[in-house]
N, C-alpha and C positions, 0 to 999 in steps of 0.2 A: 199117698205115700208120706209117710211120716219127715220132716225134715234135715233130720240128722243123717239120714237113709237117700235124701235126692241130694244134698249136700255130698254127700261119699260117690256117689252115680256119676255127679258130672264133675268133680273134682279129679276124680283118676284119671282121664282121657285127657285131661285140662293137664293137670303133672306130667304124663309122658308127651304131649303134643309139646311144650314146654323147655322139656329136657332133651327130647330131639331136635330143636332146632336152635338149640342155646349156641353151639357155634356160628350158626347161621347169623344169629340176633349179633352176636359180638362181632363180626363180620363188617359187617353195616354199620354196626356202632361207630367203630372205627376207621371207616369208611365217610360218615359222616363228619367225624370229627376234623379228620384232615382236609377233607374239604372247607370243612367250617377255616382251621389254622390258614390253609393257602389262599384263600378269598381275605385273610387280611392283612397278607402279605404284599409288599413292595418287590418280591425277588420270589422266584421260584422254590419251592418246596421237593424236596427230594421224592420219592413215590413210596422208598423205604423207609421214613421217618415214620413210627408208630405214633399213634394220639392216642391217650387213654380215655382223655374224657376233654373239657372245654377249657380252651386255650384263650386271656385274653392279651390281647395286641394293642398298646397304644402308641400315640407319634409317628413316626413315620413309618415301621413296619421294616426296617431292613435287616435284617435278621436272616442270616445265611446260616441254614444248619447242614453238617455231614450227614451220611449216608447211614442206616443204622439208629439212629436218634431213636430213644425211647422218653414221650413225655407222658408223664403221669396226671389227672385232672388238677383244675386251678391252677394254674401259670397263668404267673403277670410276669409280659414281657414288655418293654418301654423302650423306646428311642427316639430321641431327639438329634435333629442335623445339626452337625454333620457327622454325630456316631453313626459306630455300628457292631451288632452283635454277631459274634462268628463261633459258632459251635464248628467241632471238628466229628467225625467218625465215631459213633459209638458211646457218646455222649448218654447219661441218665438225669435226667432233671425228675425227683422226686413230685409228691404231692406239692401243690402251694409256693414253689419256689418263685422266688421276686429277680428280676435281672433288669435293673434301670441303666442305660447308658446316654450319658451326654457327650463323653470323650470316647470311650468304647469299653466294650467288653470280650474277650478275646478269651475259649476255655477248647482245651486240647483234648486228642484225642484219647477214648476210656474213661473221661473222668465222670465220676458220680457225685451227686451233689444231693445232699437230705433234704428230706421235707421242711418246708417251711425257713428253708435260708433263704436270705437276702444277700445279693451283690449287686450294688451301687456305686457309682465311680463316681458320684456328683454328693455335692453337701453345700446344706445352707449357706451362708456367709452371713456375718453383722456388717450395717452400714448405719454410722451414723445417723438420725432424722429419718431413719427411713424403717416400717416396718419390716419382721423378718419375711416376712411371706413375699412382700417387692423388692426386697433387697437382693436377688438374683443367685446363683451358687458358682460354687468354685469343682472345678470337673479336671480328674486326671486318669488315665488308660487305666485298666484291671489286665492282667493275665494272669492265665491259670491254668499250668501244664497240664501236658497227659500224664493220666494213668493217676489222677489226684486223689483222693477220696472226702470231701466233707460234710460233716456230720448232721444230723439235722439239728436244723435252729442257728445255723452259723451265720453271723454275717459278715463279710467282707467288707472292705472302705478304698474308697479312692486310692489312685496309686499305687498301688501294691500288687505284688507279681508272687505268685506263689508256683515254687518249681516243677519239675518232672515227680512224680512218683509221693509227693508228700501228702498228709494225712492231717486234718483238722480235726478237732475233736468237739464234740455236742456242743451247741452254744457257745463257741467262743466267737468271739470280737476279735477279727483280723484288724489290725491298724498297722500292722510292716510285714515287708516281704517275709516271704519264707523260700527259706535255701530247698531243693534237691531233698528229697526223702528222708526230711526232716519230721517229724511229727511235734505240733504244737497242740494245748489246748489250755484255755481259762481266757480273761479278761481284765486285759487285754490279753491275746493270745501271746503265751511264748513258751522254747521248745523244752517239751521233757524227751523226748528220747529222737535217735536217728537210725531210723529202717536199715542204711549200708552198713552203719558198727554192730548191731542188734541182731544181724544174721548172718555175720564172719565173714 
């Protein structure tokens, strides 16, 4: 039998065996995953939290997510004592999302966060004679209401609280709060428009 011809023969049983058990595989997939997340957890793992793909966990691991959590692959998630990171209900942490906490991080319920943001609550510090790498950093809480949206590529900075229902835009550079359904964006971030006046 010509090879083009055994090629077509056992390829087609291969495509439907394939395609019928593609929920199956995804099943498991994500099955795996969240086993993988909970094993390097400090604190229990909800049973509804979806894993899309491989979650990494460094420091101490306490990290308390709501119910509903949809994490997409590649997350770095960090914590150092005596932080901790508190996802609420319903939570989306895109692809690649970075969430370091030395002081905490604290993100409300609904809120979605794009691929490839960072939120940090910690930053280097200068110390005289001393390199920057041993020169320790300076750490203050993040919050970040419900029902938030931001963008991908955003990153957040220590201290800063960003309200109920507000909206970050691509790449900005959060370095101060943001009010209540406020929408910001640019670098440093600051607001062009306010979601309550914007829709009467």
């Amino acid at each position: 039998m010509p090879r083009p011809a055994l090629k077509t023969l056992l390829s087609t049983p291969l495509r439907w065996l394939l395609h019928g058990t593609a929920k199956l595989r995804e099943s498991v997939r994500r099955l795996y995953f969240h086993a993988s997340l909970a094993a390097q957890l400090s604190v229990p793992l909800p049973v509804s939290v979806v894993v899309f793909g491989k979650t990494w966990v460094y420091g101490t691991g306490v990290i308390q997510f709501g119910s509903n959590t949809l994490l997409y692959p590649d997350q770095h998630l960090e914590t150092q004592s005596p932080a901790i990171i508190t996802l609420g209900d319903g939570v989306v942490l895109s692809r690649g999302v970075h969430l370091v906490a030395m002081a905490g991080i604290t993100i409300g319920a609904g809120t979605m966060i794009g691929e490839y943001s960072s939120i940090r609550d910690a930053n280097h510090q200068r110390v005289e004679g001393q390199p920057i790498r041993d020169a320790g950093h300076r750490a203050a809480p993040i919050v970040i209401g419900s029902d938030v949206w931001i963008g991908r590529g955003v990153t957040v900075l220590g201290g800063v609280t960003i309200g109920d229902g507000a909206t970050i835009g691509a790449n900005a550079v959060v370095t101060r709060s943001v009010p209540a359904g406020v929408v910001v964006a640019g670098v440093p971030a600051m607001p062009i428009s306010n979601r309550s006046s914007s829709t009467g």
